[in-house]
SEFIZA-3560 file (N, C-alpha, C; in Angstrom, 3 decimals):
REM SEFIZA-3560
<numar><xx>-58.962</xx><yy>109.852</yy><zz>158.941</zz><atom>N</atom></numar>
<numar><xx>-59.232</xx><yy>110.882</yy><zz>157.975</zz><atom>CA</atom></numar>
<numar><xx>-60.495</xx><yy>111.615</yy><zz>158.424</zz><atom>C</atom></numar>
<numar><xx>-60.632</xx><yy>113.287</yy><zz>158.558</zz><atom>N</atom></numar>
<numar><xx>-61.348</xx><yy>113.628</yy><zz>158.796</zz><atom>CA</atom></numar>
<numar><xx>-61.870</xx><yy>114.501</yy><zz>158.059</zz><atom>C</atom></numar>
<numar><xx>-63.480</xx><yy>113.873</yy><zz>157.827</zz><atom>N</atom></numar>
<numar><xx>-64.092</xx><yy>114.650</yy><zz>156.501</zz><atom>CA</atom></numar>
<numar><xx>-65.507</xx><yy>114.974</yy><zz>156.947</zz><atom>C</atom></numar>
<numar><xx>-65.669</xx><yy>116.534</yy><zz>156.107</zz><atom>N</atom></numar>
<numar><xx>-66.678</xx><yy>117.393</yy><zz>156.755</zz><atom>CA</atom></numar>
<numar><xx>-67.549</xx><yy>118.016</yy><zz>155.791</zz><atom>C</atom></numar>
<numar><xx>-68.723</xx><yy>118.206</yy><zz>155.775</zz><atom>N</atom></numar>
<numar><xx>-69.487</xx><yy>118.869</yy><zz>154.163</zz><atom>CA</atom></numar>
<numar><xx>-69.041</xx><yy>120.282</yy><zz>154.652</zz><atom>C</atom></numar>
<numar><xx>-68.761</xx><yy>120.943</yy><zz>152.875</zz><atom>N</atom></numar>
<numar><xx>-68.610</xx><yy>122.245</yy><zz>153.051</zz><atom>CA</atom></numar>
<numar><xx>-69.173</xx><yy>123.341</yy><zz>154.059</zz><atom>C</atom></numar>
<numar><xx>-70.343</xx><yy>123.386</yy><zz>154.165</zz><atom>N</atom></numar>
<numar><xx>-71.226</xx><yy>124.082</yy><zz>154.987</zz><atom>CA</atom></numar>
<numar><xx>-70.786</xx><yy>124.054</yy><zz>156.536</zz><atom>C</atom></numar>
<numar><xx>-70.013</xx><yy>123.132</yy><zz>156.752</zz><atom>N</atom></numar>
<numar><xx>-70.086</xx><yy>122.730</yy><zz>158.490</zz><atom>CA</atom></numar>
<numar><xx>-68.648</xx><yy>123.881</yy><zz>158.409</zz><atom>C</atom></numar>
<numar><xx>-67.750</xx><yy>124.272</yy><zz>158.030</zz><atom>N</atom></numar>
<numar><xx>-66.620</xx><yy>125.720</yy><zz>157.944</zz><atom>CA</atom></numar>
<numar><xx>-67.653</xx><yy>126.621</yy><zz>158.147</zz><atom>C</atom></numar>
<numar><xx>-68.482</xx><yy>126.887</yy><zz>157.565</zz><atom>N</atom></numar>
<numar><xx>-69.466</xx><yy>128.032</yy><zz>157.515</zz><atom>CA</atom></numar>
<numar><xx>-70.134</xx><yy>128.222</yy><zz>159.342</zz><atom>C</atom></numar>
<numar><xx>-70.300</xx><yy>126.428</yy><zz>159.805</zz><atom>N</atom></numar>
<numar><xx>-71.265</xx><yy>126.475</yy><zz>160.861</zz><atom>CA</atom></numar>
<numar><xx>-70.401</xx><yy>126.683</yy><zz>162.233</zz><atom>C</atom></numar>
<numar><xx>-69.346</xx><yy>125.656</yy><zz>161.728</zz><atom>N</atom></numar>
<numar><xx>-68.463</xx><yy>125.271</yy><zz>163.183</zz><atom>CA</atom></numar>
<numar><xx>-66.842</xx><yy>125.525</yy><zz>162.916</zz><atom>C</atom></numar>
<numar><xx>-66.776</xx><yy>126.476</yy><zz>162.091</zz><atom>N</atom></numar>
<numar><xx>-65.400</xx><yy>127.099</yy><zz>162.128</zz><atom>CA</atom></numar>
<numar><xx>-64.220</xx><yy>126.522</yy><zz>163.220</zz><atom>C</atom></numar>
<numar><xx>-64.920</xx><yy>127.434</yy><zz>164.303</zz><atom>N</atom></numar>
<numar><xx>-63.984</xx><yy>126.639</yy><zz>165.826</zz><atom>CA</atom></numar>
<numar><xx>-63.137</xx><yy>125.197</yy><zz>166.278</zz><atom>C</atom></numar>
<numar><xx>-64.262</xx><yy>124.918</yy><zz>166.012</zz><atom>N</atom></numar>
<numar><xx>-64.608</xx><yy>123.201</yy><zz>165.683</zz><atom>CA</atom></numar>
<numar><xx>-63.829</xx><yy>122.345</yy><zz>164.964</zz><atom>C</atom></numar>
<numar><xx>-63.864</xx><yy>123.032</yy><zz>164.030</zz><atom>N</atom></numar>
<numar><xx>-62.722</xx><yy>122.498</yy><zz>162.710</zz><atom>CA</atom></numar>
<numar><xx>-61.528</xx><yy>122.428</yy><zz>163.111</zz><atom>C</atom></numar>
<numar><xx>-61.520</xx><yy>124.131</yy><zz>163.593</zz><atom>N</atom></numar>
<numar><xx>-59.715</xx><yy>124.728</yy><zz>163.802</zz><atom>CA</atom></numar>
<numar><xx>-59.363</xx><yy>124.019</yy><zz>164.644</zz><atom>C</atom></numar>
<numar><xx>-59.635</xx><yy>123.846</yy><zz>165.856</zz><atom>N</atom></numar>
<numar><xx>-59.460</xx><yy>122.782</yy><zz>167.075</zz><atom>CA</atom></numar>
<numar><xx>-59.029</xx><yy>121.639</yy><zz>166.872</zz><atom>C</atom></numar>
<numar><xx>-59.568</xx><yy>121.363</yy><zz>165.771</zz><atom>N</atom></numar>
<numar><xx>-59.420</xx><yy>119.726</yy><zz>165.114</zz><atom>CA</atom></numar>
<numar><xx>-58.330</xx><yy>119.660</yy><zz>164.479</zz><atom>C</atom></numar>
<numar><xx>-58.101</xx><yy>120.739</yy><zz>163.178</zz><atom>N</atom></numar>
<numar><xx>-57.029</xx><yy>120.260</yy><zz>162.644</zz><atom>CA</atom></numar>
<numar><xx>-55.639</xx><yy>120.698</yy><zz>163.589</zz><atom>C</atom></numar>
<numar><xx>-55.702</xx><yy>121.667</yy><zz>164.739</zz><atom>N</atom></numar>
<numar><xx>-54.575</xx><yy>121.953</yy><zz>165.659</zz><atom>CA</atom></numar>
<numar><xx>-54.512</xx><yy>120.569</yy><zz>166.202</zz><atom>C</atom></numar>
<numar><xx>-55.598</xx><yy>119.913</yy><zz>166.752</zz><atom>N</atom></numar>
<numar><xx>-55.242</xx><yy>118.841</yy><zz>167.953</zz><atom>CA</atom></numar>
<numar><xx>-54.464</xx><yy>117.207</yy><zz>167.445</zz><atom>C</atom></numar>
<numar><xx>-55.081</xx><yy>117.272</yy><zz>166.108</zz><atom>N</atom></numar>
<numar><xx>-54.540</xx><yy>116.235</yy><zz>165.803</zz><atom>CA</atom></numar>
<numar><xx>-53.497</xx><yy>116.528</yy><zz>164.404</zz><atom>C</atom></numar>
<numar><xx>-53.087</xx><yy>117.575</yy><zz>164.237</zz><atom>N</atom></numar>
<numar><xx>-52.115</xx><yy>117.649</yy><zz>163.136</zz><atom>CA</atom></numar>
<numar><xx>-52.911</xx><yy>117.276</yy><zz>161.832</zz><atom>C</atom></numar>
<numar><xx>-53.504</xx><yy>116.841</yy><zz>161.751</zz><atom>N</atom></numar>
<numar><xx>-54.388</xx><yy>116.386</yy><zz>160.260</zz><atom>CA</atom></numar>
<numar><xx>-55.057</xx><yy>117.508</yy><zz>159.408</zz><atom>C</atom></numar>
<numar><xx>-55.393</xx><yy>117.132</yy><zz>158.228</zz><atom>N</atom></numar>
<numar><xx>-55.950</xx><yy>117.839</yy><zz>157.444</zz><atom>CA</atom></numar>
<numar><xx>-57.738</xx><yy>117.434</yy><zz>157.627</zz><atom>C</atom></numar>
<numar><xx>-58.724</xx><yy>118.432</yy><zz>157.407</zz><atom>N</atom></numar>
<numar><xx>-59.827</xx><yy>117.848</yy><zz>157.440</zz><atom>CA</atom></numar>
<numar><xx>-59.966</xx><yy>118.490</yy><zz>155.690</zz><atom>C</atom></numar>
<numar><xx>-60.985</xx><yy>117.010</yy><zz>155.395</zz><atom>N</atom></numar>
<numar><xx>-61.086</xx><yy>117.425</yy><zz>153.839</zz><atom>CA</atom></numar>
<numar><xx>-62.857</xx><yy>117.389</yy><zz>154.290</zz><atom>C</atom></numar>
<numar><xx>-63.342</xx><yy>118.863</yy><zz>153.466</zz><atom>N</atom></numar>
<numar><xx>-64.511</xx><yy>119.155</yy><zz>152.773</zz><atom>CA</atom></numar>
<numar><xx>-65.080</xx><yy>119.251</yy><zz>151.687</zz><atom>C</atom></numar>
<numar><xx>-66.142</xx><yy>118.494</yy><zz>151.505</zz><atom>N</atom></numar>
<numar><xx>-67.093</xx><yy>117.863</yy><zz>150.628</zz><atom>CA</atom></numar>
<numar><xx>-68.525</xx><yy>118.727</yy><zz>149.893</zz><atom>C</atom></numar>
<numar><xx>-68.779</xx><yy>118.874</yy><zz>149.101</zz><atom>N</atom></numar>
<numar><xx>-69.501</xx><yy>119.794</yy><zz>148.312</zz><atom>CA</atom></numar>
<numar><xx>-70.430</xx><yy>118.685</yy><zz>147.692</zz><atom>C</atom></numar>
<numar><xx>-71.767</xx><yy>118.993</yy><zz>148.044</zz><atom>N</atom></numar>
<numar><xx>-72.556</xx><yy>117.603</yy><zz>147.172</zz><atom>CA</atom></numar>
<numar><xx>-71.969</xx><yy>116.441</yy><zz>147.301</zz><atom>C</atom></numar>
<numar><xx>-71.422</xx><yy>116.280</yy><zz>148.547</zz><atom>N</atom></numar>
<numar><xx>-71.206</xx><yy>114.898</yy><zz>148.320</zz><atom>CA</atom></numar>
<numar><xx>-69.700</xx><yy>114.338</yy><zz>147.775</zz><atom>C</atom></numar>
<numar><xx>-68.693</xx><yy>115.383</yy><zz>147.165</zz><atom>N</atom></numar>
<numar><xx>-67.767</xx><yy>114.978</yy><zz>146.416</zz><atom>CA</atom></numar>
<numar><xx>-66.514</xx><yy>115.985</yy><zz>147.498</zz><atom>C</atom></numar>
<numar><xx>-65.504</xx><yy>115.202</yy><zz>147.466</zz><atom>N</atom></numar>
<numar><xx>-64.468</xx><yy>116.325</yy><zz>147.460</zz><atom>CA</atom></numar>
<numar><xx>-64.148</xx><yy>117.479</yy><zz>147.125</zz><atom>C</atom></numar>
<numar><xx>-64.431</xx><yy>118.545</yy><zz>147.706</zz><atom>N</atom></numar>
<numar><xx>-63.749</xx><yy>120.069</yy><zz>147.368</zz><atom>CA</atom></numar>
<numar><xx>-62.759</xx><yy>120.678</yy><zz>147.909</zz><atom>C</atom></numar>
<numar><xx>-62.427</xx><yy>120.692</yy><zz>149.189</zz><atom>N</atom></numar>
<numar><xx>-61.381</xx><yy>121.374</yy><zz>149.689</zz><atom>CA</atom></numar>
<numar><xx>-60.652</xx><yy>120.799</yy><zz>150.798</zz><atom>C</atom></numar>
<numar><xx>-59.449</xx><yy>121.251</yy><zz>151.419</zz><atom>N</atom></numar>
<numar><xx>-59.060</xx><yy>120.506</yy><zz>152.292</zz><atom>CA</atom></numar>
<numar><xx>-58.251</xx><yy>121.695</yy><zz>153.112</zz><atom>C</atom></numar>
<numar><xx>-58.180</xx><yy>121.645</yy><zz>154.738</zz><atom>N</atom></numar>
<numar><xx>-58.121</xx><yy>122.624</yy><zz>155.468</zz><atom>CA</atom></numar>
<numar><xx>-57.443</xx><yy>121.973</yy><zz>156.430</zz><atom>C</atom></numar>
<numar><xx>-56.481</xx><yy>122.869</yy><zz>156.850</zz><atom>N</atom></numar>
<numar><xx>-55.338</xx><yy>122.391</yy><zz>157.537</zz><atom>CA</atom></numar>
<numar><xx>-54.895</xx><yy>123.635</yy><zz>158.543</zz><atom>C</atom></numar>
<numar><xx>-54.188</xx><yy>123.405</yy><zz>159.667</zz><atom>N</atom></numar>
<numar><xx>-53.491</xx><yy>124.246</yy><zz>160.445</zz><atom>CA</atom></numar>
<numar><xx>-52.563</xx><yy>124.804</yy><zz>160.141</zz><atom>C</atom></numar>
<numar><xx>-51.766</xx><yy>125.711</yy><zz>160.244</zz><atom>N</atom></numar>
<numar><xx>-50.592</xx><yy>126.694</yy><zz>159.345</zz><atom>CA</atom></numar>
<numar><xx>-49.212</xx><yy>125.935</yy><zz>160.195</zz><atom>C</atom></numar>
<numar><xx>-49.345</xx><yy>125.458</yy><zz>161.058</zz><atom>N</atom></numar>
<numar><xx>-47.977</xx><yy>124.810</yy><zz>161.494</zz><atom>CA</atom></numar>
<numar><xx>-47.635</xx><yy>123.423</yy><zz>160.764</zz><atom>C</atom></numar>
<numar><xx>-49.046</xx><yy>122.505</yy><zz>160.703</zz><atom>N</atom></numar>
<numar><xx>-48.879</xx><yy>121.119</yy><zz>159.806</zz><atom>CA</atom></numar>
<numar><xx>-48.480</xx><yy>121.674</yy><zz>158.415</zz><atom>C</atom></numar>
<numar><xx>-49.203</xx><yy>122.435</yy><zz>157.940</zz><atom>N</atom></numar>
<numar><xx>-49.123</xx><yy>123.188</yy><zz>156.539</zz><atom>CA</atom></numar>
<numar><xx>-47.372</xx><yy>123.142</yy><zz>156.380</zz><atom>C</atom></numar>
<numar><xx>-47.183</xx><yy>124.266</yy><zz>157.352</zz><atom>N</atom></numar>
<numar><xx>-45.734</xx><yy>124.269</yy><zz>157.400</zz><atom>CA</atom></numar>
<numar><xx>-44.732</xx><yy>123.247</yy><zz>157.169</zz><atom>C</atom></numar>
<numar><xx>-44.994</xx><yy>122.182</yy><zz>158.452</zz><atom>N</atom></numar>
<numar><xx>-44.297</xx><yy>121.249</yy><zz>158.298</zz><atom>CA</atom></numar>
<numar><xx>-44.075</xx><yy>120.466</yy><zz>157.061</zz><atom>C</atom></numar>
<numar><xx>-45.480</xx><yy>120.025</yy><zz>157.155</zz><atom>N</atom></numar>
<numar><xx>-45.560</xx><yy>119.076</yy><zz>155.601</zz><atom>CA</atom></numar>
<numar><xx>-44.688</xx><yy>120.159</yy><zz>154.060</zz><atom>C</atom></numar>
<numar><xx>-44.778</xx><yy>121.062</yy><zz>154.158</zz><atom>N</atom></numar>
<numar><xx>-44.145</xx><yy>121.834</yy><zz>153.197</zz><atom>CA</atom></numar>
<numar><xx>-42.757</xx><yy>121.862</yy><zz>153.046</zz><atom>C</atom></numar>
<numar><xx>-42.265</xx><yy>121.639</yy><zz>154.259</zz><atom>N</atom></numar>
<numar><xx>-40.529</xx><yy>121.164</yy><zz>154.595</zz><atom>CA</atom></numar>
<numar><xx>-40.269</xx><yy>120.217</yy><zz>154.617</zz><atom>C</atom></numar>
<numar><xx>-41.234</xx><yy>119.279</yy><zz>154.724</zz><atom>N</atom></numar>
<numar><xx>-40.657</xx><yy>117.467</yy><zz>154.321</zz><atom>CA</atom></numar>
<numar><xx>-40.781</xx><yy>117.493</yy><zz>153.418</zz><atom>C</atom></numar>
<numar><xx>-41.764</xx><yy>117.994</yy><zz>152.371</zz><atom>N</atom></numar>
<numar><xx>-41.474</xx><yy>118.213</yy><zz>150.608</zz><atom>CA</atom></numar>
<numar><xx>-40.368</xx><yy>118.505</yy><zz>150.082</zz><atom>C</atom></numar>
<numar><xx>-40.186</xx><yy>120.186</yy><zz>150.685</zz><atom>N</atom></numar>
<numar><xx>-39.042</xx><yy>120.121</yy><zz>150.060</zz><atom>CA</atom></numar>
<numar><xx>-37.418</xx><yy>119.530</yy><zz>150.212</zz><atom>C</atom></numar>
<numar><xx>-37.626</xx><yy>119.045</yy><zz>151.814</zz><atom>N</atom></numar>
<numar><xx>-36.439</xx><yy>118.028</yy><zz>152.079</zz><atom>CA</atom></numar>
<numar><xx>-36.476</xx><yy>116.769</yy><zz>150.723</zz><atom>C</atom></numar>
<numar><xx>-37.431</xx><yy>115.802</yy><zz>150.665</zz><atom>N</atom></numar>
<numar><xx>-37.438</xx><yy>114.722</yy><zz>150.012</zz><atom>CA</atom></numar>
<numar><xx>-37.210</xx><yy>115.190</yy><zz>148.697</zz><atom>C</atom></numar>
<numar><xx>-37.679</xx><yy>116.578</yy><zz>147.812</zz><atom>N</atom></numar>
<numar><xx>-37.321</xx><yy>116.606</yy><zz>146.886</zz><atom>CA</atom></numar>
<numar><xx>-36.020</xx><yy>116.817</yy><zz>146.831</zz><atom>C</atom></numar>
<numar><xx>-35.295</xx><yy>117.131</yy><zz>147.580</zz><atom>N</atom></numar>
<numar><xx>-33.712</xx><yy>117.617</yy><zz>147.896</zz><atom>CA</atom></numar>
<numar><xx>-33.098</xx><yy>116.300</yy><zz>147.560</zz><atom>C</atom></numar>
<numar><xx>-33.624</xx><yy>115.165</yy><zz>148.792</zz><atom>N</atom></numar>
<numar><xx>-33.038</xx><yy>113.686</yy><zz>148.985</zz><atom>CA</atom></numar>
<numar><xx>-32.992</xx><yy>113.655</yy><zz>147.711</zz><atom>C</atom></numar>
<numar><xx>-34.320</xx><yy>113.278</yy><zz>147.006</zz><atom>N</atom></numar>
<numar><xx>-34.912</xx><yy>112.685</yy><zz>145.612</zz><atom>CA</atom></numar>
<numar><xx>-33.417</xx><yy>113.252</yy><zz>144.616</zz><atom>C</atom></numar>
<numar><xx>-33.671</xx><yy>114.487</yy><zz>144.453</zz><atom>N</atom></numar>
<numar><xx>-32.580</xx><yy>115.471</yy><zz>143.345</zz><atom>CA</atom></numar>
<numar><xx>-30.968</xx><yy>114.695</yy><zz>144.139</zz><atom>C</atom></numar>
<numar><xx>-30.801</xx><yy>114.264</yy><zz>145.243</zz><atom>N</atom></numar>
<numar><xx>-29.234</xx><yy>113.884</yy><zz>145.272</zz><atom>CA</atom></numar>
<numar><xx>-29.083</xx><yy>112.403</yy><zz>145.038</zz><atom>C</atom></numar>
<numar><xx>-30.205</xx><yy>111.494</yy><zz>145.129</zz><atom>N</atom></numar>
<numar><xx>-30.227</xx><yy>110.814</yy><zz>144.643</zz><atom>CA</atom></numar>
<numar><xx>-29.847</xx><yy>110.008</yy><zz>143.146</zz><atom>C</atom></numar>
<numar><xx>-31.112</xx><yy>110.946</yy><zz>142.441</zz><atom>N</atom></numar>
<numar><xx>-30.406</xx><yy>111.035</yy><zz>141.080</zz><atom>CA</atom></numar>
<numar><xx>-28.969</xx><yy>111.686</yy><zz>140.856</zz><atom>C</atom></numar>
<numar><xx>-28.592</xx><yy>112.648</yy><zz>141.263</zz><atom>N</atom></numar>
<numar><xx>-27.079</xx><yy>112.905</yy><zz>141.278</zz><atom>CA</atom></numar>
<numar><xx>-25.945</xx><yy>111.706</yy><zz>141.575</zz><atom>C</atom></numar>
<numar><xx>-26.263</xx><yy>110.844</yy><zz>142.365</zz><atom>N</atom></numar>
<numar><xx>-25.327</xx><yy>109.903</yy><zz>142.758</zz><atom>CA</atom></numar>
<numar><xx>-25.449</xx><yy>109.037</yy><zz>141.552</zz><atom>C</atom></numar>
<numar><xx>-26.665</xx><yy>108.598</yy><zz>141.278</zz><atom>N</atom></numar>
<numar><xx>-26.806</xx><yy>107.558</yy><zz>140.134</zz><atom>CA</atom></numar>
<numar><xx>-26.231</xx><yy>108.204</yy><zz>139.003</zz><atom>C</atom></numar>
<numar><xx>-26.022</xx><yy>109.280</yy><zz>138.591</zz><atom>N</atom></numar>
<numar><xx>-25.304</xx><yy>109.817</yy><zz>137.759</zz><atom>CA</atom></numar>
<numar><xx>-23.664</xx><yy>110.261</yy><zz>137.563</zz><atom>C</atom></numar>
<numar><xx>-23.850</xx><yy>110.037</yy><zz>138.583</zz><atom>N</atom></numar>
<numar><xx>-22.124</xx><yy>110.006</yy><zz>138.931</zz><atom>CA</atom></numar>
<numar><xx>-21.632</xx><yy>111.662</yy><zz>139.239</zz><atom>C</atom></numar>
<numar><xx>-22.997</xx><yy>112.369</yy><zz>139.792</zz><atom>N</atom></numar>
<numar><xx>-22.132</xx><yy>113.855</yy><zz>139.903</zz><atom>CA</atom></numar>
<numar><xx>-22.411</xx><yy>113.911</yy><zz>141.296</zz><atom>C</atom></numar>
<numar><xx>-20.856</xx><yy>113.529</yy><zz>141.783</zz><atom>N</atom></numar>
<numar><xx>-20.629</xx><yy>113.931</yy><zz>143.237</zz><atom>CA</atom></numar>
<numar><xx>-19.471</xx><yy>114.246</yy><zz>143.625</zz><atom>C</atom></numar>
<numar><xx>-19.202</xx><yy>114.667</yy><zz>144.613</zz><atom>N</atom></numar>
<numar><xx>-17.640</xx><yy>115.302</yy><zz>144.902</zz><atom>CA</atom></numar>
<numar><xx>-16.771</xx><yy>114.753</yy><zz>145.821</zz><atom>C</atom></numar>
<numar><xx>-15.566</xx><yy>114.809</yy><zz>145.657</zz><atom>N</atom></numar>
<numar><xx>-14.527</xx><yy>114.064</yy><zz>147.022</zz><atom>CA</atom></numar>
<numar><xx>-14.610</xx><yy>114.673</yy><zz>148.078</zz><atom>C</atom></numar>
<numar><xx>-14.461</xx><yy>113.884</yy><zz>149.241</zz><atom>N</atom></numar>
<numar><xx>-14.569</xx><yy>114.327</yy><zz>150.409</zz><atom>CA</atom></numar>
<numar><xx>-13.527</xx><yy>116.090</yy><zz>150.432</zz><atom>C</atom></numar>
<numar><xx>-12.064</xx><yy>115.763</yy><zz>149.748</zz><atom>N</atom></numar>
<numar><xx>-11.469</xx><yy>116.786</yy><zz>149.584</zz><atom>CA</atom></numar>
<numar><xx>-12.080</xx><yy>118.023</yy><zz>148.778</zz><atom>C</atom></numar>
<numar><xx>-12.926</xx><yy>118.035</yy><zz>147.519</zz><atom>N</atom></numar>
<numar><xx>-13.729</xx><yy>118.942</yy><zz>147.117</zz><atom>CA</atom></numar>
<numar><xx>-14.607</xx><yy>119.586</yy><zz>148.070</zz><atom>C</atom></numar>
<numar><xx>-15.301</xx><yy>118.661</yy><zz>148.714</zz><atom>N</atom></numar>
<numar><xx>-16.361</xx><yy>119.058</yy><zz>149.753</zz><atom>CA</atom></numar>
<numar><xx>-16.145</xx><yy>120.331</yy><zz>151.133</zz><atom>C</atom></numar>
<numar><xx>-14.833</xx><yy>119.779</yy><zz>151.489</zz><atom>N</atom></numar>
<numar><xx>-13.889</xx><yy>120.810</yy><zz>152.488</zz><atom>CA</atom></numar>
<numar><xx>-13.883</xx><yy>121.880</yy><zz>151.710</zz><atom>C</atom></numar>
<numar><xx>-13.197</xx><yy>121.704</yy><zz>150.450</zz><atom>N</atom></numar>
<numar><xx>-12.568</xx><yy>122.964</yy><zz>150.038</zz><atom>CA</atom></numar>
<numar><xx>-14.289</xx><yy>124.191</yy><zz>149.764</zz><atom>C</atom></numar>
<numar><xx>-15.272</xx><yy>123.813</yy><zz>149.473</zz><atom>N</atom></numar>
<numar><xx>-16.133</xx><yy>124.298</yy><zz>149.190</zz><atom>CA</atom></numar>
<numar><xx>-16.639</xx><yy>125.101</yy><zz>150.541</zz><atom>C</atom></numar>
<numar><xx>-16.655</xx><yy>124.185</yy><zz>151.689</zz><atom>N</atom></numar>
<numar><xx>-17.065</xx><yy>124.283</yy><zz>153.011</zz><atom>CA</atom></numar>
<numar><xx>-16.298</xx><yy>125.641</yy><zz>153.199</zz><atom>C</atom></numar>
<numar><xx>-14.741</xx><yy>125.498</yy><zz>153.565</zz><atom>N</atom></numar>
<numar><xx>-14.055</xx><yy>126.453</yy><zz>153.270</zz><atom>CA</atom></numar>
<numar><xx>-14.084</xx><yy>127.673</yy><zz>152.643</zz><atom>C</atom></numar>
<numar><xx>-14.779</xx><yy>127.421</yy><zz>151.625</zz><atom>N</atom></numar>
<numar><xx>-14.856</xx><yy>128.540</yy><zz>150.845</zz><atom>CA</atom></numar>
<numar><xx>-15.735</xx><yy>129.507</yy><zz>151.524</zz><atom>C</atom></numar>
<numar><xx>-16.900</xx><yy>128.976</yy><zz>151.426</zz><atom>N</atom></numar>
<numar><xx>-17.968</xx><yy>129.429</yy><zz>151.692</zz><atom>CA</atom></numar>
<numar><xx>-18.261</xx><yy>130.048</yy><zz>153.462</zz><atom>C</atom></numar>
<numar><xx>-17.410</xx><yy>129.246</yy><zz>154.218</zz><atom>N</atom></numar>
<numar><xx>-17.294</xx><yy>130.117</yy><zz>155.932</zz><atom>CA</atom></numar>
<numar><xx>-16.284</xx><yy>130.985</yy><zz>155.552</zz><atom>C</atom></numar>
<numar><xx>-15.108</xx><yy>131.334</yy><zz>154.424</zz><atom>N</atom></numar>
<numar><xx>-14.213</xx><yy>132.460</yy><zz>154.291</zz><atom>CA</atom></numar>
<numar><xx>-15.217</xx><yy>133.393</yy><zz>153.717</zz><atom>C</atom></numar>
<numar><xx>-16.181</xx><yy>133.439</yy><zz>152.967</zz><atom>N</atom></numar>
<numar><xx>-17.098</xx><yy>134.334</yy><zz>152.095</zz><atom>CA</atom></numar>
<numar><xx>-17.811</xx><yy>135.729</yy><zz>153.450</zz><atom>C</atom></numar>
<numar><xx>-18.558</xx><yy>134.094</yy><zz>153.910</zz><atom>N</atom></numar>
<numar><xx>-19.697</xx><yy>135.011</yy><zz>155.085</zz><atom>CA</atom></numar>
<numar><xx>-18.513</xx><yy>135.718</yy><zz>155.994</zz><atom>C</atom></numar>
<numar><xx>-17.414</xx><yy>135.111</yy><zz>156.759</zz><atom>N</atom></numar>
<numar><xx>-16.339</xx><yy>135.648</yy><zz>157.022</zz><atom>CA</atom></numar>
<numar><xx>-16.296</xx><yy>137.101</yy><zz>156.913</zz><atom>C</atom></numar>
<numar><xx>-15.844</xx><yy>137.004</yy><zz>155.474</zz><atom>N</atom></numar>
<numar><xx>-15.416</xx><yy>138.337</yy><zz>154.369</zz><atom>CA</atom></numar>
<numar><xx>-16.205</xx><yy>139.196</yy><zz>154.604</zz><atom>C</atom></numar>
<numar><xx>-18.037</xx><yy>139.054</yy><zz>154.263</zz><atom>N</atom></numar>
<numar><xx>-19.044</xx><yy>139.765</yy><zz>154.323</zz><atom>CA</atom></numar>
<numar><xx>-19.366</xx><yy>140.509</yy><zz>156.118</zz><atom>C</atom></numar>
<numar><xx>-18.837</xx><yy>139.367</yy><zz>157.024</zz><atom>N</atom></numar>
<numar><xx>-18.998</xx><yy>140.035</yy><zz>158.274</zz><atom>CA</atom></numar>
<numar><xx>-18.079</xx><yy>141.423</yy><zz>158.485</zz><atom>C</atom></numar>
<numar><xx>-17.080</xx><yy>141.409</yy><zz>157.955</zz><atom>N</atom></numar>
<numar><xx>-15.956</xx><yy>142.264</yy><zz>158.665</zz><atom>CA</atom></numar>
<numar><xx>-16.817</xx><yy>143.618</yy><zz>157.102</zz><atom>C</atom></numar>
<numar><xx>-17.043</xx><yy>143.566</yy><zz>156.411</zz><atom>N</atom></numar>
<numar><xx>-17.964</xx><yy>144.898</yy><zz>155.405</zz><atom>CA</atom></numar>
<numar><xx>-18.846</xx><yy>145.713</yy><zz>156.152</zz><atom>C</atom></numar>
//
């Protein structure tokens, strides 16, 4: 974990950026002593933002199964189906 007082963004910008590129991590900055902010590279940013919303995906089909709303393999085709005849449709417009 890499943690930095606020002021050192102000001093060693470069420094930082380098850091959070080289090792994928977030560096968290500290204000008096306490946690204030946390600064990250726009590609980790990225990433981590798409494993969110993957797991919330997993998470949401999860509960779907435990609930019993899921579809037959034969529903599943027909949907598949549907949906490559649609874009299909929309190509030849």
């Amino acid at each position: 974990m890499n943690i930095k007082p606020s002021a050192a963004i102000r001093k060693n910008y470069n420094q930082i950026s380098d850091l959070c590129r080289q090792t994928g991590e977030p560096v968290y900055l500290t204000k008096n002593g306490e946690g204030d902010l946390v600064v990250m590279d726009v590609e980790s940013f990225a990433r981590r933002e798409s494993l969110l919303k993957l797991k919330e995906k997993l998470l949401q089909s999860e509960l779907d199964i435990q609930r019993g709303r899921t579809y037959s393999v034969e529903e599943t085709v027909a949907a598949m189906r549907k949906a490559v005849a649609e874009v299909a449709d929309a190509r030849k417009e």
